[in-house]
C-alpha positions in Angstrom: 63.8 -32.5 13.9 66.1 -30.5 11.5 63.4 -30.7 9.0 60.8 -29.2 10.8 63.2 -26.6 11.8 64.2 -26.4 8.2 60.4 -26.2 7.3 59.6 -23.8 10.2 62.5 -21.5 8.5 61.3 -21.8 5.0 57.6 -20.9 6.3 58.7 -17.8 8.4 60.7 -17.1 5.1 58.1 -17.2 3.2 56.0 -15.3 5.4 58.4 -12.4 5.7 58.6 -12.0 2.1 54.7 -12.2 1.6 55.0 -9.2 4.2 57.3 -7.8 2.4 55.5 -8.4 -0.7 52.4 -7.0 1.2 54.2 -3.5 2.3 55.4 -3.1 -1.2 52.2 -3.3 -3.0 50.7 -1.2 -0.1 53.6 1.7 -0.8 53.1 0.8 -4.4 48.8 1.5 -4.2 50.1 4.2 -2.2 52.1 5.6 -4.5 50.0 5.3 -7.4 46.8 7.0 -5.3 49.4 9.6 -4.4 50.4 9.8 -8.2 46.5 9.8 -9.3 46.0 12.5 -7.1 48.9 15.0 -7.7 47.8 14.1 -11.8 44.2 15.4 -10.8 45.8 18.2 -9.2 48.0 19.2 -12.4 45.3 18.7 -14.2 42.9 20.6 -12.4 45.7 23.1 -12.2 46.0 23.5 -15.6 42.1 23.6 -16.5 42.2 26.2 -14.3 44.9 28.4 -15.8 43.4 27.5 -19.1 40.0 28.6 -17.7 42.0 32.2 -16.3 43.6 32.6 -19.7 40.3 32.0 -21.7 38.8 34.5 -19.4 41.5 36.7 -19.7 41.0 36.6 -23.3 37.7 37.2 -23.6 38.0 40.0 -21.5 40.7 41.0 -23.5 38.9 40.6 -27.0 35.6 42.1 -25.4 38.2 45.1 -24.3 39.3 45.7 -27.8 35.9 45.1 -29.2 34.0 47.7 -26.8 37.3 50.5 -27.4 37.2 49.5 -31.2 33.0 49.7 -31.3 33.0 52.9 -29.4 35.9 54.6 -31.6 33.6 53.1 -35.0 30.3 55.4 -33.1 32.4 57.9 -32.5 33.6 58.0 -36.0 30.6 57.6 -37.6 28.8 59.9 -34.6 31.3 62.6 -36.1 30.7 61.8 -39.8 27.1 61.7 -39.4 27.6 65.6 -37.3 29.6 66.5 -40.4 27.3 65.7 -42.8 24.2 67.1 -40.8 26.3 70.7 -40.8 27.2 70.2 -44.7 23.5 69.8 -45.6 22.2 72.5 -42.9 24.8 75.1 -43.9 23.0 75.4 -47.1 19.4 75.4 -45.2 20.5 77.7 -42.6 21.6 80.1 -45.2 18.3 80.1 -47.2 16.2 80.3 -44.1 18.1 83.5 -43.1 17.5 84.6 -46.8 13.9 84.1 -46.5 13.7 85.7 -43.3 15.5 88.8 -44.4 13.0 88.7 -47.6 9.9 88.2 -45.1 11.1 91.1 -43.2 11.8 93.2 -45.9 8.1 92.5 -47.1 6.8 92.9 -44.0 8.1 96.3 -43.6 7.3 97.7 -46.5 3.6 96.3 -46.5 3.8 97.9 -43.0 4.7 101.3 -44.7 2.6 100.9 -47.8 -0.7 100.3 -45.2 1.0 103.2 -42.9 0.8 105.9 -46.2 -2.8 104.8 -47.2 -3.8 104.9 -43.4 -2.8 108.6 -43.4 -3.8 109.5 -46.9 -7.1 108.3 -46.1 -7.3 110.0 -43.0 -5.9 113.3 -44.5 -8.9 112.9 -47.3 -11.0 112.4 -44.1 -10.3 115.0 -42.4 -10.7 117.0 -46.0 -13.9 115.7 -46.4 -15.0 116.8 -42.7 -13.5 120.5 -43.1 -15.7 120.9 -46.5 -18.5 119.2 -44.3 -18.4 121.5 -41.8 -17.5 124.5 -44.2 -20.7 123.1 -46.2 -23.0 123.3 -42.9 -21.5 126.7 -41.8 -22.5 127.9 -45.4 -26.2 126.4 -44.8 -26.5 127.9 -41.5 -25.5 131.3 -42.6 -27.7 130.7 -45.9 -30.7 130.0 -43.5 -29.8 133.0 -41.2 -30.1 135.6 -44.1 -32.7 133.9 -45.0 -35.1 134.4 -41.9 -33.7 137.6 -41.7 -34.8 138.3 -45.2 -38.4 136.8 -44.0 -38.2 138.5 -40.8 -37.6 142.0 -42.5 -40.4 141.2 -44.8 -43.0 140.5 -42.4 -41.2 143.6 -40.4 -41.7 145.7 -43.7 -45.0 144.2 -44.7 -46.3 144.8 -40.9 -45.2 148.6 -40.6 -47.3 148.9 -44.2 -49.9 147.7 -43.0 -50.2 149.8 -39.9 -49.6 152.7 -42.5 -52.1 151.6 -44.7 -54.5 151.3 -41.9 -53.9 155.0 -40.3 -54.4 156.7 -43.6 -57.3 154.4 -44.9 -59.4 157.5 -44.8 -57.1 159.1 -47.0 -57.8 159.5 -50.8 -56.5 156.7 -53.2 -53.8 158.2 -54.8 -52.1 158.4 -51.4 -52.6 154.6 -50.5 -51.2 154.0 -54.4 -48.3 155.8 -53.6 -48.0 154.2 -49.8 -47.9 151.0 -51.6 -45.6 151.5 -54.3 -42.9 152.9 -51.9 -43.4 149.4 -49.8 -43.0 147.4 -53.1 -40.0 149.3 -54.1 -39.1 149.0 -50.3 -39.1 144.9 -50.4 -37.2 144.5 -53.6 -34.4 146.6 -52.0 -34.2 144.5 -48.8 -34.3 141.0 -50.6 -31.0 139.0 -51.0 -32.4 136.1 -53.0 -33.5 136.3 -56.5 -36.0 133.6 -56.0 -38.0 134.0 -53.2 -38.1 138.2 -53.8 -39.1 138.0 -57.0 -42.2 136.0 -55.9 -42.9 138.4 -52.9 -42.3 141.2 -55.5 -44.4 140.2 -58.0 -47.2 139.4 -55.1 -46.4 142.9 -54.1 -46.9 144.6 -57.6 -50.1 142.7 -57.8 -51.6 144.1 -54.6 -50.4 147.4 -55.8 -52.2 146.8 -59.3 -55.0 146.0 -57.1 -55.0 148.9 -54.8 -54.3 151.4 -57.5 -57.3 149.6 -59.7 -59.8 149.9 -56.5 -60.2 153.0 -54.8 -62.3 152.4 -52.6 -60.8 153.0 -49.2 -62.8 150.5 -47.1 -60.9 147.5 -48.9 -57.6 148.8 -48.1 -57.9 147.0 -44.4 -59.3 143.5 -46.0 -56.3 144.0 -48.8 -53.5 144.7 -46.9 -54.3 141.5 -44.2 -54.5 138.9 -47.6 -51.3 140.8 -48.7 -50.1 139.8 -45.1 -51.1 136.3 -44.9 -50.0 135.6 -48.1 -46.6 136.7 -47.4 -46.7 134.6 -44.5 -47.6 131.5 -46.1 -45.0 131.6 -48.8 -41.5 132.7 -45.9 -42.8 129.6 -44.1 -43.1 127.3 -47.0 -40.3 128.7 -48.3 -38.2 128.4 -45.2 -39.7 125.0 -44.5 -38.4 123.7 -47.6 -35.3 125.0 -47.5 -34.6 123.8 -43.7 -35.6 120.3 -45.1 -33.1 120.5 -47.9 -30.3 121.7 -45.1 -31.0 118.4 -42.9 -31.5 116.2 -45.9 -28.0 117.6 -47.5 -26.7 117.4 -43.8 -27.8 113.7 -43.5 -26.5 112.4 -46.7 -23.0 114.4 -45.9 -23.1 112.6 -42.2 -24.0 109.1 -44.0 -21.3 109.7 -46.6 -18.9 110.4 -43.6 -19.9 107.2 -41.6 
């Protein structure tokens, strides 16, 4: 009886210490999971201040990088404005130079054209005064000269009706009616020319007349004397009215 007693004691000895063996190894896993976890913890701690600190850096490098990039553009951004003004300084002045020459050229092309403008419009208006002075002569040449015509065929008209009222007289009076007409026209002409031929036409009607006496010829003499006259003021004046308008034509085409 004692032994199984004693046996009963050992077994619930032995069964409290495998308990107790139990709890320990349970607070023991527990530990060691409670260790595991605070190590994941730390470490995940630490990765993640490692992680914050790289970050940090990076930033922090990046930082510098960005201020020392941007100070390296400025600086260059300066150099490169510096040297742009050093080598346009010199371009800038020579442009201004060449300006000032173009100008300078300019104006005095613009003065040089302005002279010859009004030198050839001073020889113009020359040219157009002696023109018009030229045609003012003509005109007045042409003038005296119908007047000379007129007053011939005036003079040469009035003889005639002379000569015809004294037809009946004797020749010697019809010789002297007809000198005193010839001396009459050479009186009244004003151009050597054209009264030398009316002259000399007159002399040789007076020849005529004083060489044929005969009183009944006087009429038939006096009207060829007449038409004759006629014939040579309208060529005469014909031709020169032609040279007037040809010489007024060329002027006007040398004018143009």
């Amino acid at each position: 009886m004692e032994q199984e007693q004693r046996e009963f004691l050992a077994r619930e000895r032995l069964d409290a210490l495998e308990r107790e063996r139990l709890r320990k190894q349970r607070d023991l896993d527990a530990r060691r999971q409670i260790q595991e976890l605070t190590d994941r913890l730390v470490h995940a701690e630490i990765g993640r201040g490692e992680a914050e600190w790289r970050a940090q850096d990076v930033e922090a490098r990046q930082t510098q990088s960005s201020t020392e990039t941007q100070g390296m553009t400025q600086s260059i951004t300066e150099a490169v404005r510096l040297e742009r003004e050093r080598l346009d300084a010199p371009y800038a002045e020579r442009r201004q130079q060449r300006e000032a020459e173009a100008d300078s050229e300019r104006a005095r092309w613009v003065s040089k054209t302005y002279a010859g403008w009004k030198e050839q419009m001073s020889t113009m208006e020359q040219k157009v005064q002696a023109l018009e002075a030229g045609r003012e002569r003509e005109r007045e040449s042409c003038g005296n000269i119908q007047r000379f015509h007129a007053g011939q065929v005036r003079d040469l008209r009035a003889t005639l009706a002379q000569v015809q009222a004294r037809r009946a007289t004797a020749a010697p009076h019809l010789a002297t009616n007809v000198r005193s007409s010839v001396t009459q026209n050479s009186e009244v002409a004003t151009q050597p020319q054209e009264s030398s031929g009316v002259i000399n036409g007159n002399a040789s009607v007076a020849g005529q007349r004083r060489e044929t006496a005969d009183p009944k010829n006087t009429s038939e003499v006096a009207d060829s004397q007449l038409r004759a006259t006629l014939a040579l003021t309208s060529a005469d004046t014909s031709g020169r009215i032609t040279r007037v308008k040809r010489g007024h034509g060329a002027s006007e085409t040398k004018v143009t």
